[in-house]
N, C-alpha and C positions, 0 to 999 in steps of 0.2 A: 690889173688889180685896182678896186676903186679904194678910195677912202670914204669910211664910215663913221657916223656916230649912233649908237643907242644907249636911249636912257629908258630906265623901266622904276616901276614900282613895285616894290613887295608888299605883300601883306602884315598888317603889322600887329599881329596875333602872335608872326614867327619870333622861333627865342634868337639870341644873337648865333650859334653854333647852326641851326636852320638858314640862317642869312648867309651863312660863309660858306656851308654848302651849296645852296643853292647859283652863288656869285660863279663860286670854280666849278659848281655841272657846266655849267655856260660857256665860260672861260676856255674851258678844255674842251667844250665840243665847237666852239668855233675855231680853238687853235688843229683839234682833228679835222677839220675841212680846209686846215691850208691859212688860214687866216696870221696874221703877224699882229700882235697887240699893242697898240701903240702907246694909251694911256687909260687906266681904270681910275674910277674915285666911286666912295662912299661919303654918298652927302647927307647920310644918316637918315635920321626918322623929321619927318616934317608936316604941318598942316596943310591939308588939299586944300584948294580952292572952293570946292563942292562934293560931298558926299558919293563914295564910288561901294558900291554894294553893302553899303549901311555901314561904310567906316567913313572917318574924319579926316584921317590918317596913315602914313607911308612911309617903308624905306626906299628912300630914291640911289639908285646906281646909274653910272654914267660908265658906258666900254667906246673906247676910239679905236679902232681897228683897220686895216686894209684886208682886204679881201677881195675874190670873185664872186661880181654880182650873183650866182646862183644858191649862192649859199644862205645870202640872204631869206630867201620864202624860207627855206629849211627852218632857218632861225626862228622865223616869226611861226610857223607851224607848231614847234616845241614850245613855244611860250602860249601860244593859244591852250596848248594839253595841259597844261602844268597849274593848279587851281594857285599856284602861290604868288602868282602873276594878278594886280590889277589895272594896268596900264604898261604901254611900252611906244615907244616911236622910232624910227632907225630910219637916220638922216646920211643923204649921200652928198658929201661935201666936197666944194668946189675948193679950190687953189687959195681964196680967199680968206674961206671958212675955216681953210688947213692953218692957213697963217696967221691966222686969228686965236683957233685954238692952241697955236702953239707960242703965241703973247701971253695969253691966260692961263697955262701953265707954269711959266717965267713966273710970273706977278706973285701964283700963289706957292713956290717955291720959295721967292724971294718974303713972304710973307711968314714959313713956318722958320 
């Protein structure tokens, strides 16, 4: 089991009840292939950097998960189908990265 990060962007056309659909399709078809979910966030609607299919704008989701590497294409195949998809990255995180992200979950705990 590796450990994983993916952060994706939605379309921001979607209403908020489309977001939260679309979060738990995912959600439950990574936890149907085995996957253990370690930490989700919703970092809400944001300005891109640069114009991605003539929007300005995104909802960004971040999933931290383990899982077996094969599941991953699966994943990124379903997001390629899914037009509500317009960027996504899925990062396979080192011992480091793990301990890292697990700092920065602290902080923003200790923050709400």
């Amino acid at each position: 089991m590796n450990h994983y990060e993916t952060v994706f962007i939605l379309n921001p056309v979607l209403s908020d009840d489309q977001i939260k659909e679309t979060v738990k399709k995912y959600e439950d078809f990574l936890v149907s292939k085995g996957a253990k979910m370690v930490s989700k966030e919703d970092w809400g609607l944001k300005k891109l950097a640069y114009p991605i299919q003539n929007k300005k704008s995104g909802f960004y989701h971040l999933f931290e998960y383990t899982v077996a590497g094969e599941v991953i294409t699966d994943l990124e195949l379903e997001f390629r189908r899914d037009e509500r998809f317009m960027r996504y990255l899925t990062v396979k995180l080192d011992k480091h990265a793990v301990a890292w992200a697990e700092r920065r979950r602290e902080k923003l705990k200790q923050k709400a």
